[in-house]
MDTraj code that builds the backbone (N, CA, C; nanometers):
import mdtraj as md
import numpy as np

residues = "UNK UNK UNK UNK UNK UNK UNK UNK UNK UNK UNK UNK UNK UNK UNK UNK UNK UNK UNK UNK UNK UNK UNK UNK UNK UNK UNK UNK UNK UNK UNK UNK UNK UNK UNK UNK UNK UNK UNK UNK UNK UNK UNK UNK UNK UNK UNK UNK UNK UNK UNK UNK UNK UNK UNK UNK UNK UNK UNK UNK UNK UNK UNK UNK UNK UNK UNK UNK UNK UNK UNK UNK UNK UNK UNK UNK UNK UNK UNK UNK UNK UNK UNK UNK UNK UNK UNK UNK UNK UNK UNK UNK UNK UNK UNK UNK UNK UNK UNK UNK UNK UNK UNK UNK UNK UNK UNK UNK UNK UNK UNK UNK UNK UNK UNK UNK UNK UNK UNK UNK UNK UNK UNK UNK UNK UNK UNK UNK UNK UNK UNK UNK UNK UNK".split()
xyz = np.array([
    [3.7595, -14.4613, 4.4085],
    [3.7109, -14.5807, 4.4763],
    [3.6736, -14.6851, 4.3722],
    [3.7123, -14.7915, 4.4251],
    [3.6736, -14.9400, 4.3150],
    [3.5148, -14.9417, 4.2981],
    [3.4744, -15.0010, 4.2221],
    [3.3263, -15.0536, 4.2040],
    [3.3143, -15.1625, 4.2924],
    [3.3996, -15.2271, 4.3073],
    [3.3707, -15.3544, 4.3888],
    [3.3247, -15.3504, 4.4621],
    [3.3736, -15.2534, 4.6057],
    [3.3636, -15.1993, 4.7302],
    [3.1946, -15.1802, 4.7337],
    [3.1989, -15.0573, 4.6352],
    [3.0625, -14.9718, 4.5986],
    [2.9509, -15.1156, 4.5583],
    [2.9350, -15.1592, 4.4760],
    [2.8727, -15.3017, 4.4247],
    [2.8637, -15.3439, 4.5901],
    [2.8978, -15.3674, 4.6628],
    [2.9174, -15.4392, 4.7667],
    [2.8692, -15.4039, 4.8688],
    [2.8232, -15.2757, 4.8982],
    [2.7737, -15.1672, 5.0075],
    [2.6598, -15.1341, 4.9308],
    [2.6212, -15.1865, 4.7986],
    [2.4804, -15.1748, 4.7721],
    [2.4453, -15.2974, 4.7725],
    [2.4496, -15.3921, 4.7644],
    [2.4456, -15.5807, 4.7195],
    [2.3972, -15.6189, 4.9258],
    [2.4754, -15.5685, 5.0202],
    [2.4379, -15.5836, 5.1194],
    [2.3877, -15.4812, 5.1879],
    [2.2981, -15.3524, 5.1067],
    [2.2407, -15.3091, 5.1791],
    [2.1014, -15.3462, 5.1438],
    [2.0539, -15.3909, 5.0040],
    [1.9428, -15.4666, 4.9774],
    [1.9491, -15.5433, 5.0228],
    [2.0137, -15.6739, 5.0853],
    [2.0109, -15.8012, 5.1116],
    [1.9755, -15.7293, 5.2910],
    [2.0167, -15.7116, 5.3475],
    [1.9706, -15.6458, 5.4821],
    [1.8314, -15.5829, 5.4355],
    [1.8167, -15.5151, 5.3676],
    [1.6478, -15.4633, 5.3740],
    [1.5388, -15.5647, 5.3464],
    [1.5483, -15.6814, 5.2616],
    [1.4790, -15.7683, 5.2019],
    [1.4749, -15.8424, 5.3414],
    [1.5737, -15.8457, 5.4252],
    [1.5735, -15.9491, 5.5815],
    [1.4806, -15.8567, 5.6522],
    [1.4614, -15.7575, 5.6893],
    [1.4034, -15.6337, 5.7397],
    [1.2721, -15.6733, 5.6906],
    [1.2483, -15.6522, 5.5791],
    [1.1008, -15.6859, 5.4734],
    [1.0461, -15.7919, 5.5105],
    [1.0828, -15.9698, 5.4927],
    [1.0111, -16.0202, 5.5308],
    [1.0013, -16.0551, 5.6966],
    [1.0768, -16.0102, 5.7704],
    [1.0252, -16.0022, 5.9213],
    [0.9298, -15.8979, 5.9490],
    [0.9344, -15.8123, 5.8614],
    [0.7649, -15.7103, 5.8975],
    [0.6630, -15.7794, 5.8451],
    [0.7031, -15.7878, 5.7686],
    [0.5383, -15.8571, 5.6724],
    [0.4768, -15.9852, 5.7612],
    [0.6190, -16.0859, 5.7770],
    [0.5628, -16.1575, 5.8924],
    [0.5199, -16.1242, 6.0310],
    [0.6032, -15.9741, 6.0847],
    [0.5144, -15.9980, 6.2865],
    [0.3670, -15.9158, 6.1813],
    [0.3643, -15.8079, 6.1098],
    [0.2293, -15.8104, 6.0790],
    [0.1244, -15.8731, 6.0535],
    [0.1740, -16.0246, 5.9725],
    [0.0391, -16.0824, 5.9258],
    [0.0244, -16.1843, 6.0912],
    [0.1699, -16.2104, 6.1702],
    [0.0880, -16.2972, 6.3191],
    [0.0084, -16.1937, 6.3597],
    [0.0121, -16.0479, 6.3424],
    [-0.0547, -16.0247, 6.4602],
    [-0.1448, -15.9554, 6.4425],
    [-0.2081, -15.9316, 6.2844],
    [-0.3062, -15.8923, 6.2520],
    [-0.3874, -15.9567, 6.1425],
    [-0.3045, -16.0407, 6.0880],
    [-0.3311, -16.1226, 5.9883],
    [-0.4928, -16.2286, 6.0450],
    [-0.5835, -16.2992, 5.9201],
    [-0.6973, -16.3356, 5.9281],
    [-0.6234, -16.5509, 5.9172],
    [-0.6378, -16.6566, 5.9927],
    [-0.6142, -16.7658, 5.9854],
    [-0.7271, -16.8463, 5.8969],
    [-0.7663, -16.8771, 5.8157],
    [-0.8088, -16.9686, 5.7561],
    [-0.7658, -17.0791, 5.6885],
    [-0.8508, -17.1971, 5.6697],
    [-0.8384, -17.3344, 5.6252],
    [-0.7806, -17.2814, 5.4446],
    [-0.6707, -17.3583, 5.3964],
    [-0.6620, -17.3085, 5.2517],
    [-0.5782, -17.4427, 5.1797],
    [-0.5550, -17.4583, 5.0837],
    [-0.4751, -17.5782, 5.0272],
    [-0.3513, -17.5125, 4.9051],
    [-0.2876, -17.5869, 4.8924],
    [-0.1833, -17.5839, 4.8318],
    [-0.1773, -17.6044, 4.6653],
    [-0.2089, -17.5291, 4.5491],
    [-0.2135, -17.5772, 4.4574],
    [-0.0968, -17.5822, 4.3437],
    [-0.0080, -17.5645, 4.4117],
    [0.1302, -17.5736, 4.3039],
    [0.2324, -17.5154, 4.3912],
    [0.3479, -17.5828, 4.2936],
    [0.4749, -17.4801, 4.3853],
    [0.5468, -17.4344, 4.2660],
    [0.6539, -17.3154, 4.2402],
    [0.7032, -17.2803, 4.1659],
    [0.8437, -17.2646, 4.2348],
    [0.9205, -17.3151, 4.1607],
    [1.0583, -17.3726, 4.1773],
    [1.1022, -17.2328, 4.0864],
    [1.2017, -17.1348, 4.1622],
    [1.3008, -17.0838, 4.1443],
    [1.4082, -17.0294, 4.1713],
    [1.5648, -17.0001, 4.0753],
    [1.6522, -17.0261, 4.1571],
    [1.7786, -17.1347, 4.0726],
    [1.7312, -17.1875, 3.9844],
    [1.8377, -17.2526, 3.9192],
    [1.8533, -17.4020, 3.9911],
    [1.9812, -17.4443, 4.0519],
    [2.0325, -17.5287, 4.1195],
    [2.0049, -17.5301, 4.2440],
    [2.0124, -17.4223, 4.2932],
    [2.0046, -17.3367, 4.4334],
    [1.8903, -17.2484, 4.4667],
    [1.7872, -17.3600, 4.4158],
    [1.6779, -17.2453, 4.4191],
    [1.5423, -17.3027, 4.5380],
    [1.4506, -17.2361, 4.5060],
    [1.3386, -17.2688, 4.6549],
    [1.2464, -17.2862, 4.6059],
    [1.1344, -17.3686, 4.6256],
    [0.9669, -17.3777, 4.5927],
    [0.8888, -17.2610, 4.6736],
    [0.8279, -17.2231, 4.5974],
    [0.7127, -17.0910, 4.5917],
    [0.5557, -17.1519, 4.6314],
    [0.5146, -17.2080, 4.7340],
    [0.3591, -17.2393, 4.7213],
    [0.2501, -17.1575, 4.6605],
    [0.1795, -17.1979, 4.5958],
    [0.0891, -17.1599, 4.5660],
    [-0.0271, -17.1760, 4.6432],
    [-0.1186, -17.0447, 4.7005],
    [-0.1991, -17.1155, 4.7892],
    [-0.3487, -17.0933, 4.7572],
    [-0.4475, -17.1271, 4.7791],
    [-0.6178, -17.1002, 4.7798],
    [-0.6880, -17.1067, 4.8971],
    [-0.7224, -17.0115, 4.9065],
    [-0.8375, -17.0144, 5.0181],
    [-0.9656, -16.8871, 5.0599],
    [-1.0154, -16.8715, 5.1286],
    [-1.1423, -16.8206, 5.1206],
    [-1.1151, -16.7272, 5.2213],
    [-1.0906, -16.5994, 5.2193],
    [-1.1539, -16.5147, 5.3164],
    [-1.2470, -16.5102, 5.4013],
    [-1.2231, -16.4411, 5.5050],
    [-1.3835, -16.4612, 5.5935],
    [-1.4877, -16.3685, 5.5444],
    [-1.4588, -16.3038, 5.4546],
    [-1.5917, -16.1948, 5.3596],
    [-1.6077, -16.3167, 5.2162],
    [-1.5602, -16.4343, 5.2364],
    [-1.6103, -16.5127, 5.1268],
    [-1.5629, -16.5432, 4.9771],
    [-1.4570, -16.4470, 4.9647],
    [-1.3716, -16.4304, 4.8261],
    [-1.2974, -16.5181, 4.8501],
    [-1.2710, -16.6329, 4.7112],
    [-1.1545, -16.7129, 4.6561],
    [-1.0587, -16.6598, 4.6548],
    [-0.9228, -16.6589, 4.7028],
    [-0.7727, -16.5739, 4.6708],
    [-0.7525, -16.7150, 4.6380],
    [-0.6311, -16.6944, 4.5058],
    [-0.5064, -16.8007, 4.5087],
    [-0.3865, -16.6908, 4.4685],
    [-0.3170, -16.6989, 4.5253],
    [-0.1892, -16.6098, 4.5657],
    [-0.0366, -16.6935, 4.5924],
    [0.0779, -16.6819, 4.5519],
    [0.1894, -16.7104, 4.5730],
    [0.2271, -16.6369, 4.6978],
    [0.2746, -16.7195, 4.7840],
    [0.3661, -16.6792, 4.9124],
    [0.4910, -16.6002, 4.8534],
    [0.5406, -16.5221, 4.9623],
    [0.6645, -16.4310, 4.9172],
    [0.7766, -16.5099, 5.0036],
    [0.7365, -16.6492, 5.0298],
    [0.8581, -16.7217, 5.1187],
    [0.8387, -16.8541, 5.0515],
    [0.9999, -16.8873, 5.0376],
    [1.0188, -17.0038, 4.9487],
    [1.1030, -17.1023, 5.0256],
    [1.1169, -17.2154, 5.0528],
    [1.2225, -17.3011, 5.1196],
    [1.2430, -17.3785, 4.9604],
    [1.3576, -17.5074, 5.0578],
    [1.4225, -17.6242, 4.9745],
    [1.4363, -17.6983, 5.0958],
    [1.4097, -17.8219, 5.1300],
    [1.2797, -17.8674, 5.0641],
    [1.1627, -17.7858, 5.0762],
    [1.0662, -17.8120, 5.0491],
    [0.9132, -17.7632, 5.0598],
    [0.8720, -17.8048, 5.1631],
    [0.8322, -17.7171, 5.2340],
    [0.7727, -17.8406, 5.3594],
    [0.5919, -17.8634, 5.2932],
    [0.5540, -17.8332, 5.2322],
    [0.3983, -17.8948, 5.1631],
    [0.4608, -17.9784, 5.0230],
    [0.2563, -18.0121, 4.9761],
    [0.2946, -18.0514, 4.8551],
    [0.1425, -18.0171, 4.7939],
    [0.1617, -18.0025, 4.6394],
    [0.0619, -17.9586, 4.5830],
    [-0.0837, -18.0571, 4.6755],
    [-0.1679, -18.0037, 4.6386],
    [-0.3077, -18.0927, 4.7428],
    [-0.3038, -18.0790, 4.8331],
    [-0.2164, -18.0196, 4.9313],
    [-0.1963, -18.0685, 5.0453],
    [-0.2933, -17.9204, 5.1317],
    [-0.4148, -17.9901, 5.2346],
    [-0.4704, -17.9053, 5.3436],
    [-0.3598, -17.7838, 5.4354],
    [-0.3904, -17.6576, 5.4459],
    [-0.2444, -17.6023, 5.4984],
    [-0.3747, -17.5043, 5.5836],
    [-0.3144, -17.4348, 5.7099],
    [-0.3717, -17.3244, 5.7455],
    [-0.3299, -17.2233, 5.6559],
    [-0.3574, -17.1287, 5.6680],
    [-0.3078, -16.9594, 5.5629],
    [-0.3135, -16.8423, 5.6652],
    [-0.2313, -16.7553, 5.6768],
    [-0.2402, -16.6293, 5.7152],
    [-0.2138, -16.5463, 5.6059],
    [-0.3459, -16.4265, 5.6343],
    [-0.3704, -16.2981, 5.4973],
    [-0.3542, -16.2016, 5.5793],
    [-0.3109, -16.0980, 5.5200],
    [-0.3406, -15.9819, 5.5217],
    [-0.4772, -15.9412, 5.5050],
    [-0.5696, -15.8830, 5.5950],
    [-0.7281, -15.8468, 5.5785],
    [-0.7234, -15.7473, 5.4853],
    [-0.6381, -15.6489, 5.4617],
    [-0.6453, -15.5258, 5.3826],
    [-0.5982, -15.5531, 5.2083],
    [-0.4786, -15.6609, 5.2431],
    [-0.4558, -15.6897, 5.1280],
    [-0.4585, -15.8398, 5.1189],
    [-0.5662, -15.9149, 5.0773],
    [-0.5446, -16.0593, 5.1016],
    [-0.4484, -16.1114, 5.0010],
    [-0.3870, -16.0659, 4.9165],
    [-0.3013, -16.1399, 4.8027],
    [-0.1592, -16.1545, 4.8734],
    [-0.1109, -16.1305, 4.9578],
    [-0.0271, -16.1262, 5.1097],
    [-0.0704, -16.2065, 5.2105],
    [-0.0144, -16.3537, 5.1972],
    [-0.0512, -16.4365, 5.2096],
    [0.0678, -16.5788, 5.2662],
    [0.0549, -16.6298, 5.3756],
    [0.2178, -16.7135, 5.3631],
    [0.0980, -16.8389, 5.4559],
    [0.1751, -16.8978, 5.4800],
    [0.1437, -17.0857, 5.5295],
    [0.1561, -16.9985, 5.6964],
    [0.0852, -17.0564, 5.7738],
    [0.0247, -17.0129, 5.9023],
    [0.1455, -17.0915, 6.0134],
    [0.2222, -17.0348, 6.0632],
    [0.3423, -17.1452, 6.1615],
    [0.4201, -17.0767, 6.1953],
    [0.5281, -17.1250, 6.2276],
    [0.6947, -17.0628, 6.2469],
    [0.7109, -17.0527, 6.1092],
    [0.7168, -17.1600, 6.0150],
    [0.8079, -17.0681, 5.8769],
    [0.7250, -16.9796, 5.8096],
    [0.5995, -16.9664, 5.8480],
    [0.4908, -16.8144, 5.8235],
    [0.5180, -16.7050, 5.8628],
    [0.6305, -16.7141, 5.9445],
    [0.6462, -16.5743, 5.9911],
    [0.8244, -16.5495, 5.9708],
    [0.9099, -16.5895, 5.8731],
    [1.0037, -16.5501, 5.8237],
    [1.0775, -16.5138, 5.8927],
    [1.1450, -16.5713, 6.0267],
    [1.2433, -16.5281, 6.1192],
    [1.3292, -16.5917, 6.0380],
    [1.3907, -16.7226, 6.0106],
    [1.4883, -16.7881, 5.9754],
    [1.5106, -16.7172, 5.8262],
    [1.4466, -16.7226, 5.6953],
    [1.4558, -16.5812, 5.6273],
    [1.5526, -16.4596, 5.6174],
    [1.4503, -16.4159, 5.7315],
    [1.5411, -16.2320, 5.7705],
    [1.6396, -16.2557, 5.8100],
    [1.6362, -16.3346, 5.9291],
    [1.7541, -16.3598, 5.9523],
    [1.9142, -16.3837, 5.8640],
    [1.8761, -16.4802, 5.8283],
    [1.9759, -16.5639, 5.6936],
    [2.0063, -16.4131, 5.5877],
    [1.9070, -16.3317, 5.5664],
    [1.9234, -16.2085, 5.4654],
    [1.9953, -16.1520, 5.5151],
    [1.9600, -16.1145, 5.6666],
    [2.0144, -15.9805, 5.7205],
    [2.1658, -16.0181, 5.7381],
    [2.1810, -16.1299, 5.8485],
    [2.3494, -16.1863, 5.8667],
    [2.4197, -16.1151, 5.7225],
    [2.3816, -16.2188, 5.6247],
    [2.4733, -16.2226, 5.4641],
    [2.4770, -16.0891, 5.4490],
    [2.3628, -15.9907, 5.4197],
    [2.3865, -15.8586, 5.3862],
    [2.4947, -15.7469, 5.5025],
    [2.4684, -15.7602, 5.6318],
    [2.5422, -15.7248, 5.6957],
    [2.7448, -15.7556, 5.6932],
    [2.7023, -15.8743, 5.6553],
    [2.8519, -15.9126, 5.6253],
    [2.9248, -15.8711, 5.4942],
    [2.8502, -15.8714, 5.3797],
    [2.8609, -15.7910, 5.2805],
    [2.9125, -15.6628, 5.3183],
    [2.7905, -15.5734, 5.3566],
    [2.8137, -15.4270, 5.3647],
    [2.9173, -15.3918, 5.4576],
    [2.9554, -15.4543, 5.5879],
    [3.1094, -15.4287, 5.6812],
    [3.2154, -15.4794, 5.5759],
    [3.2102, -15.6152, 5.5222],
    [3.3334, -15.6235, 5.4774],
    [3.3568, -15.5066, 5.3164],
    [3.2284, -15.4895, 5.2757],
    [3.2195, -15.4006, 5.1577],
    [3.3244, -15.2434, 5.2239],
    [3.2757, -15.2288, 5.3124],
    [3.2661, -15.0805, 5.3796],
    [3.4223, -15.0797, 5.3595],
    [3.5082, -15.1695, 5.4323],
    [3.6237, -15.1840, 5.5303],
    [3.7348, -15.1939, 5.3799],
    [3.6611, -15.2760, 5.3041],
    [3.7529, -15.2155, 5.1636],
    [3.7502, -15.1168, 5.0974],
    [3.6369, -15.0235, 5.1614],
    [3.6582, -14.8789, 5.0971],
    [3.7201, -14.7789, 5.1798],
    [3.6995, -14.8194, 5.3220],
    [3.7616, -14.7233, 5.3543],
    [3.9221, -14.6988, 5.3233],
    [3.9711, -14.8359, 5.3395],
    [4.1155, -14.8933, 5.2991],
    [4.1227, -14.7941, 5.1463],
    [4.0545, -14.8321, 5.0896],
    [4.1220, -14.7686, 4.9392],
    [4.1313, -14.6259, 4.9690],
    [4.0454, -14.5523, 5.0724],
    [3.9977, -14.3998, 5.0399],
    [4.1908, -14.3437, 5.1220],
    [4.2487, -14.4830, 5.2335],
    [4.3293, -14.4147, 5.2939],
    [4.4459, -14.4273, 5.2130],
])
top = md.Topology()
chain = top.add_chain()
for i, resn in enumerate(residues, 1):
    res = top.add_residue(resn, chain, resSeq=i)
    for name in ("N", "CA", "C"):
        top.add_atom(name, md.element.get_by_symbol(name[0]), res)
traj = md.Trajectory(xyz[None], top)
């Protein structure tokens, strides 16, 4: 069997799990997650040409602790900007798990976009191996 195939049925089976990943993390933090007032203190751009801003966020727990934490969800454009007032949803157990409080807080468009690409990967990956195996 080629590597290609193989490369290809692993390339879209991570890319499907990472879509999987952030749609849990997101229905978890809507539906257990803590909402507080938090602001925006940087974004980190990565990605090259084709890459996404990373917010950086701050805000206060309801037990009173400062978090500033990077979101694990990045767009292009940004929909914030450094300074900018944002709601926050945390994780209570782990507050460093942390995304902007909304629809793009909860990573449907994301998973989605992961899962499609990886799925398409791994069938068309598959369908050239089986071909070679016959």
């Amino acid at each position: 069997m080629s590597t290609v195939p193989l490369f290809g049925i692993v390339f879209g089976a991570v890319f499907t799990g990472v879509g999987i990943r952030v749609i849990t993390v997101g229905q978890r933090l809507q539906r257990h997650g803590m909402r507080v007032p938090g602001v925006v203190v940087g974004l980190r751009w990565s990605g090259g040409d084709t890459g996404v801003y990373y917010p950086t966020l701050r805000f206060q727990t309801v037990q009173g602790s400062v978090v500033e934490t990077e979101s694990d969800l990045g767009s292009n454009p940004s929909p914030v900007r450094p300074g900018q007032q944002v709601m926050v949803v945390y994780d209570p157990e782990r507050p460093q798990r942390a995304r902007l409080d909304g629809a793009g807080g909860k990573g449907v468009l994301h998973s989605v976009l992961f899962m499609t690409v990886g799925a398409i990967i791994l069938v068309v990956s598959l369908v050239f191996a089986v071909k070679s195996w016959l």
